[in-house]
C-alpha positions as CSV (number, residue, x, y, z in Angstrom):
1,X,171.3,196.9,-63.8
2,X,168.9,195.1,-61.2
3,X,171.2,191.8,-61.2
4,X,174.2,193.8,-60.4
5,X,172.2,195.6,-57.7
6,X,170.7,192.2,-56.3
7,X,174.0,190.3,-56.2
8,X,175.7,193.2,-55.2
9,X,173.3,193.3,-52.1
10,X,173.7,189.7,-51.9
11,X,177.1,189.8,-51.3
12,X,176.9,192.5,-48.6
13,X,174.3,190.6,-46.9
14,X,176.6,187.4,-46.9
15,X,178.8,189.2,-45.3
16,X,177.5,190.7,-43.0
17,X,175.3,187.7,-41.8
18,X,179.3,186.0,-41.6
19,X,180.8,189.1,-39.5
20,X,177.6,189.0,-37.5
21,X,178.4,184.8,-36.8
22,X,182.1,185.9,-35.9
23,X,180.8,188.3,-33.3
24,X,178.3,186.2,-31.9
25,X,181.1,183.6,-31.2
26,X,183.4,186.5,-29.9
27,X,180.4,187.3,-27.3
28,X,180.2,183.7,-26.7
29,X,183.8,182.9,-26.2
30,X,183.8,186.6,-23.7
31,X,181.0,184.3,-21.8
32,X,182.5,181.3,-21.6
33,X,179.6,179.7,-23.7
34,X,182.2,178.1,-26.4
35,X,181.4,174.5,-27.3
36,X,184.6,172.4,-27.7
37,X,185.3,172.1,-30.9
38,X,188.5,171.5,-32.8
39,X,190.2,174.4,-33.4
40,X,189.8,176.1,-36.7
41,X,192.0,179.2,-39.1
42,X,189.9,181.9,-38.4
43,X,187.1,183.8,-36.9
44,X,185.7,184.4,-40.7
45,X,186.4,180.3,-41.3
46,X,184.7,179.3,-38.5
47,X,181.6,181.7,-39.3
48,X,181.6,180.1,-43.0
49,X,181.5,176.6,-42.2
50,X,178.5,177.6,-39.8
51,X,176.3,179.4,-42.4
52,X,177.4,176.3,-44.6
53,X,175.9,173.8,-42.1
54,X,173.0,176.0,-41.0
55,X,172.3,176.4,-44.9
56,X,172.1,173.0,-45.4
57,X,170.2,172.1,-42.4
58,X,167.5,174.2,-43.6
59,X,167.7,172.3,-46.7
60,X,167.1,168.7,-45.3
61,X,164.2,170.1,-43.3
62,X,162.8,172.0,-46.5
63,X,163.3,169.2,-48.5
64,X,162.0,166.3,-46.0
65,X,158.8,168.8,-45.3
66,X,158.1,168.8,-49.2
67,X,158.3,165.3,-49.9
68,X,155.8,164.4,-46.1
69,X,153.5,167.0,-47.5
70,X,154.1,165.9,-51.2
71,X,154.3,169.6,-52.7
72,X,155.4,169.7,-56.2
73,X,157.6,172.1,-56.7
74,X,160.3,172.9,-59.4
75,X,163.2,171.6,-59.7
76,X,165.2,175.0,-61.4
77,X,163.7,178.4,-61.4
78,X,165.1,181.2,-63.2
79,X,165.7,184.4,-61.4
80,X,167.4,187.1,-63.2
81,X,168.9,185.2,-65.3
82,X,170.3,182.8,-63.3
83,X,168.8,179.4,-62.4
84,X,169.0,178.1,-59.0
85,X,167.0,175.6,-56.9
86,X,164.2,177.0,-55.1
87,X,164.7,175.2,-51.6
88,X,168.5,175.7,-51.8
89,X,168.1,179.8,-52.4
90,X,165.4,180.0,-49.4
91,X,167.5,178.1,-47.5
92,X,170.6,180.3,-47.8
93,X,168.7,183.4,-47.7
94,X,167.4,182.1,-44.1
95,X,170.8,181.2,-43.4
96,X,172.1,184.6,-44.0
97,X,168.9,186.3,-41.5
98,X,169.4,183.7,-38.8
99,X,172.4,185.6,-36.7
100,X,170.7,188.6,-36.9
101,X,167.2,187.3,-35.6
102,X,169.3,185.2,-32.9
103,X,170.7,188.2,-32.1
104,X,167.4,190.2,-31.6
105,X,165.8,187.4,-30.1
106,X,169.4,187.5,-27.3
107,X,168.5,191.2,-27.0
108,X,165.1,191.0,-26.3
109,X,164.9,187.8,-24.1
């Protein structure tokens, strides 16, 4: 029952963390903040392929910091049942927060 409820919750968070990305580009767009880019689909597609790269990201500094400070860490960890990669889970979970504390930080600035 707790796995349903976590990836259940997980789910909502990702996508919320994605509609949040989509509206931040909106405001940016409204601004005239937009970086050129090529074009892509979607508001939602172009909000994925951010969280992807700001997910993995996070992951190349998490991993680089590991191996300069020489931590030992494993490599699988089970978590419910399922076994995922420590670094790689952090690093999405920080991924999904990070428009929401941009956002607040925008707010509050």
């Amino acid at each position: 029952m707790l796995g349903v409820v976590l990836a259940v919750g997980l789910m909502a968070l990702t996508y919320l963390s994605l509609a949040e990305r989509a509206r931040g580009r909106a405001r940016a767009r409204r601004r005239g903040e937009e970086l050129p880019v090529e074009p892509r689909a979607s508001s939602f597609s172009q909000a994925l392929v951010e969280l992807v790269g700001t997910a993995g990201g996070i992951y190349l500094a998490l991993v680089l910091a590991r191996n300069f400070l020489k931590l030992d860490l494993p490599e699988r960890v089970e978590v419910l049942g399922f076994q995922v990669e420590p670094l790689a889970t952090l690093s999405l979970l920080l991924a999904l927060v990070q428009p929401y504390v941009a956002h607040w930080l925008e707010r509050n600035a």
